[in-house]
N, C-alpha and C positions, 0 to 999 in steps of 0.2 A: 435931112430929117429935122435939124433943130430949126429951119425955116421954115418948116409947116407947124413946130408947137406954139398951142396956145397958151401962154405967157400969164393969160384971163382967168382959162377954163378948166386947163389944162388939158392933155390929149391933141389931136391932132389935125389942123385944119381950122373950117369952120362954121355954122349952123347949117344945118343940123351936126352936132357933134358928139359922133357915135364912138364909141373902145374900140380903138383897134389892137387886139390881142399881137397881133402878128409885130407890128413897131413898135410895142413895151416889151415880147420877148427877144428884139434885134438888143434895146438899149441896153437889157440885161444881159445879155453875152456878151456885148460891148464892156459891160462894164466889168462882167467878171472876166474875161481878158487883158484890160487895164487899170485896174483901180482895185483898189481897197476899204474899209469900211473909214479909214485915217486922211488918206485919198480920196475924200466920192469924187465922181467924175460927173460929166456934163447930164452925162444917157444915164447914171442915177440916179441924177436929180428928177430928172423930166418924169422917171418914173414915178419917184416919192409924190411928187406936186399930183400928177394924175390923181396915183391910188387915193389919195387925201381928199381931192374933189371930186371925187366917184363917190367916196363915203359920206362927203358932208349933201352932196345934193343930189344923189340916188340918178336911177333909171327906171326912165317913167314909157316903156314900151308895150 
């Protein structure tokens, strides 16, 4: 999965680059299985980065 995020955009893949709810709630079980808030792990980051660029540059559908 970390070879389809986008690194850019965040999320996953690429243009058109729609949420995929289903592989931010894997990262988050991921993470709350391995990681801590002292710990973040790989699949929390990916999260934070998304949610951050979902809120700076919206959905325009």
């Amino acid at each position: 999965m970390a070879r389809l995020f986008n690194s850019k955009r965040g999320g996953f893949g690429t243009a058109p680059n729609f949420p995929h709810p289903e592989m931010l709630e894997f990262c988050l079980r991921r993470f709350a299985e391995t990681g801590d808030l002292k710990t973040r792990s790989a699949a929390f980051d990916l999260v934070c980065f998304t949610v951050q660029r979902m809120g700076k540059g919206g959905i325009f559908d």
